[in-house]
Structure formats: C-alpha cells, structure tokens
C-alpha positions in Angstrom: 25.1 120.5 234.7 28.6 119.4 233.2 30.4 120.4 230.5 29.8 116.3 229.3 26.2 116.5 229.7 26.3 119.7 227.7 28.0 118.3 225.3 25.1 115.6 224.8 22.4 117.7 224.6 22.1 117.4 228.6 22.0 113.6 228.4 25.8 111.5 229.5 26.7 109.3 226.5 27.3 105.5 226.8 31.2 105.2 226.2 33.9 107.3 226.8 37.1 106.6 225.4 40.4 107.8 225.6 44.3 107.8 224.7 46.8 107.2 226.6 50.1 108.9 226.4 49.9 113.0 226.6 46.2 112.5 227.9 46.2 110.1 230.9 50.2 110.0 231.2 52.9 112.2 231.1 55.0 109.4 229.4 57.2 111.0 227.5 60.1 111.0 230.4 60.5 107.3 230.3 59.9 107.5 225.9 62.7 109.8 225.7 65.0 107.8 228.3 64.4 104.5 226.4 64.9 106.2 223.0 68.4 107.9 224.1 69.5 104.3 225.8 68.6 103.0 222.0 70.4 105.8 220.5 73.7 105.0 222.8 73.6 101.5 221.8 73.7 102.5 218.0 76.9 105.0 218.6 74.5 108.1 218.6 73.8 110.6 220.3 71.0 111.2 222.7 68.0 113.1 221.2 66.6 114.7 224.4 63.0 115.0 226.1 61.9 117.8 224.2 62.5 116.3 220.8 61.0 113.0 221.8 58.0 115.2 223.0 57.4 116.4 219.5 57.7 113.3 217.9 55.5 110.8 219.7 52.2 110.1 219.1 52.5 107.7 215.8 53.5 104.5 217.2 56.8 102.9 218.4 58.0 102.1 214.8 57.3 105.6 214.0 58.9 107.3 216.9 62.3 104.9 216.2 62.3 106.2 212.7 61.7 110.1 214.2 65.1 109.6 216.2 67.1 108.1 213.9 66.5 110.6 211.2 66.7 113.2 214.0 63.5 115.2 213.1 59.6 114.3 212.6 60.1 113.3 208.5 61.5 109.8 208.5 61.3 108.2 205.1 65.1 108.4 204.3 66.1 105.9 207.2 66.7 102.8 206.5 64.4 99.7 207.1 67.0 97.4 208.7 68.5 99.9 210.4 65.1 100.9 212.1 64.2 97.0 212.4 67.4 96.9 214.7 66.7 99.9 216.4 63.3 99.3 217.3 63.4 96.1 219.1 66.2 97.7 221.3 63.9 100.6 221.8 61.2 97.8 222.8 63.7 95.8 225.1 64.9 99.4 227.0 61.3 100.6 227.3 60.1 97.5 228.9 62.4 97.5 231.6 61.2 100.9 233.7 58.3 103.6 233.7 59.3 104.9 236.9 59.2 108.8 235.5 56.2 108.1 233.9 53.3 109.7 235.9 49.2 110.2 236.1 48.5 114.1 235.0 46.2 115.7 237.6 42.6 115.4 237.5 42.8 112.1 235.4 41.6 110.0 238.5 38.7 112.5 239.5 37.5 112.3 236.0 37.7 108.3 235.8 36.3 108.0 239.3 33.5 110.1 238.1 32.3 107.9 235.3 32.6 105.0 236.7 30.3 106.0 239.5 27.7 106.7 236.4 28.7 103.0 234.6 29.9 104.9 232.3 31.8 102.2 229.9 35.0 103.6 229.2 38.1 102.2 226.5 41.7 103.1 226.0 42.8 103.6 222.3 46.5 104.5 222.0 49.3 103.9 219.5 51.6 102.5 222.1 52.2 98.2 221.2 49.3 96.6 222.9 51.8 94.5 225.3 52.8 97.8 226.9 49.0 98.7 227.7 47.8 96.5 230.6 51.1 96.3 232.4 51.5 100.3 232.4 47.6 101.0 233.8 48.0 98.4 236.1 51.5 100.1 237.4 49.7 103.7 237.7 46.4 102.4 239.1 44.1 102.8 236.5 43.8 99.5 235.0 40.5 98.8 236.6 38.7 101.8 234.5 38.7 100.3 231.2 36.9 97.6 230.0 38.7 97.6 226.5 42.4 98.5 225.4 43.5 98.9 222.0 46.6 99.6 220.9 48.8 100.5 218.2 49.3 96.8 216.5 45.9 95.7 218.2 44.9 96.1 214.6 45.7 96.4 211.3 45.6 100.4 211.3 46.0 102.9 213.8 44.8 106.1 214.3 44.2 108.6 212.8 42.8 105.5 211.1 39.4 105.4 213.2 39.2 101.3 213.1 40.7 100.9 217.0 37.3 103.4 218.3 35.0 101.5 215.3 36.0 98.0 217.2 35.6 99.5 220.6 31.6 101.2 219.3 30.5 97.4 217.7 32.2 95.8 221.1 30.3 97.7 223.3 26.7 98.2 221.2 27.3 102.0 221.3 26.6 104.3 218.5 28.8 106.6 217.8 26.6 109.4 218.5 26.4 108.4 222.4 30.4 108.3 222.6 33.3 110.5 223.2 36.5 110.5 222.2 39.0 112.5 224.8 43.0 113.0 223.2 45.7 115.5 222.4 47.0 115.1 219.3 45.8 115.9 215.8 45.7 112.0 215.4 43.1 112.1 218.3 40.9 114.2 216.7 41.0 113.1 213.0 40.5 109.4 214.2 37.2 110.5 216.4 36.0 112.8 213.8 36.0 110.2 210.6 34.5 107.7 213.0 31.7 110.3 213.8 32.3 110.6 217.6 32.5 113.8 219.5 36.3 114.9 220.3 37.4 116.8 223.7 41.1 117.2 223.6 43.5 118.6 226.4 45.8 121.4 226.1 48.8 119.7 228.0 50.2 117.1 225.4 51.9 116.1 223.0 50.8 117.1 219.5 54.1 117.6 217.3 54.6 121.1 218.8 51.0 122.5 217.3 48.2 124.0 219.3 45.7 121.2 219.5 42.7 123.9 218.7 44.6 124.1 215.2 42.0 120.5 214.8 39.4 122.1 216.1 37.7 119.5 218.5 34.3 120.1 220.1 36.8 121.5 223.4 40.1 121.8 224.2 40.5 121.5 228.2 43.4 122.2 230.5 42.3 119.6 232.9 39.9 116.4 232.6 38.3 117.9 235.9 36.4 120.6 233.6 34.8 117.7 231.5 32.3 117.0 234.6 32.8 119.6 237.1 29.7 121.3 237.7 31.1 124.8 237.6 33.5 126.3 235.2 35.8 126.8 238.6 38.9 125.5 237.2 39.6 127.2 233.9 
C-alpha cells in the first residue's frame, strides 16, 4: 500500500492536482534572471536568486511589486511604476527557461497516475500564457488534462476558486481529490476548498517550514506519495 492510498482510506482518489513552480519546477533560476534583467532596465540593482526564492509564490504582479520594494511587503510601490515594470518582467521571462528544470521524482510520480487514469490538473499563480508552453518544454504537458493559472480567473489561490473550477470540470468531489504544493498558499487554497493537502519540503514558501500549515504530509520527494515502501525518506 502507498502512502496515497493511505491517505484515502486505502482507496486512490479521482483527481490529483498540483502547482507548478517549487513543486514540479525548480523555476526560480530563470524568475530571478528575468526579474534582475527588469531590475537593470529600471536603473536598479539586481535582487538575487535567494530573494526572488522567498518572494514568489503570489503571482507575477506580486513578485514585480516584491522586487521593487526590495522585500516581501509591497504596498508603498507605486502602481505605474509596477505597471511598467511588470510587462518588462513579462517580455524578459518569455524569452528563456533554460535554467528552469523538473525536480526528481516528479516524472515517476506523474507516470504513476497516469498508468491508474488518474485525472490529474495544474493550478499555479504563474499567467496562464506561461503554462502550456513551459510543460510542453520540460515534457510534462501530456499529464494534465486542465491548467489554471494565476489570471485564469478572477482570484487566485489561496483563494480556492482555480481547484473549485477544476472539481465541477472533472465531476470530482472534493473528498476524492488531492491537492499536492509547497507554499502556505497551497495549503490554505486546498484546505478552504475541502481537499486533502500533501506538500513537499523542497520549495518555495517565503522562507517558512511548510509544516508551519500543517498539511495532511509534508514529503521530500513526490516518489514517497506512491512508493510502496517508506524507502526513500
């Protein structure tokens, strides 16, 4: 028996779905590369890889706000200056995501529920136009059925709206899903759209401990979720 099927009661649900960024990719190499190009262009200077990998996890707008002000609160920079900012963040991001990479054990995992038809979704805060293009680059775009992203909709997470859409799209209750992230927005989204949350150790979460949210688990690898011994921890 996995760890999933323990999870439900020994049963596999219907619909797993995931993020994107700090759970499937290590993204934040090619973030922080587009975000310091934006930074240059504005006649500042660059913020770093270890700052950009506290601060993502909100959205694009969010992030460009993050770096201007220099530091995860944001509300004092300006709206036109962000506006500006933004869609050269946008432009630079679009161009490369050559450092941006698969984390180990994220195929195993994917390649494991699909042998089950096990639906699976994507619900990040990156723009939806990055989505498609970016799976299809790394070689997982055939895995998910639907992808929702940050402006897919009117609210993101931890707004639980983009897993509510995918649960009515795919008949699933959300008692026979799971929600797999890293980030406290992960976790609050999945928990007030009542779906059962497994989060990984390795991302990005503002510089907190992901058990801090306490989700059902908190992995180290996606491997654990349906290996059939606890060999890997």
């Amino acid at each position: 028996m996995t760890l999933l099927h323990t999870l439900f009661g020994g049963e596999l649900p219907r619909l797993v779905m995931f993020d994107l960024d700090g759970t499937l990719l290590d993204s934040v190499p090619d973030l922080a590369a587009a975000v310091d190009r934006m930074l240059e262009q504005l006649g500042r200077p660059p913020a770093g890889v270890e700052c950009v990998r506290d601060w993502v996890g909100n959205g694009s707008q969010v992030l460009v706000r993050r770096a201007l002000a220099g530091q995860l609160e944001h509300a004092a920079v300006d709206d036109d200056e962000a506006t500006q900012a933004l869609a050269l963040f946008m432009a630079t991001y679009a161009d490369s995501h050559a450092l941006t990479r698969v984390y180990p054990g994220v195929r195993e995992c994917l390649d494991w529920l699909a042998a089950r038809d096990i639906a699976m979704a994507v619900i990040t805060n990156k723009p939806e136009r990055f989505i498609a293009p970016l799976l299809a680059e790394k070689g997982l775009g055939d895995y998910f059925r639907w992808q929702v992203g940050g402006d897919t909709l009117p609210r993101c997470k931890p707004d639980p709206d983009g897993l509510l859409h995918v649960l009515h799209a795919a008949a699933v209750e959300p008692a026979q899903a799971l929600f797999v992230g890293d980030s406290c927005n992960d976790v609050r989204a999945a928990r007030a759209a009542g779906v059962r949350c497994v989060a990984l150790s390795y991302g990005y979460n503002h510089g907190r401990p992901i058990a801090e949210e306490n989700p059902a688990r908190v992995l180290d690898d996606l491997r654990e979720l349906v290996a059939s011994s606890p060999t890997l921890r």
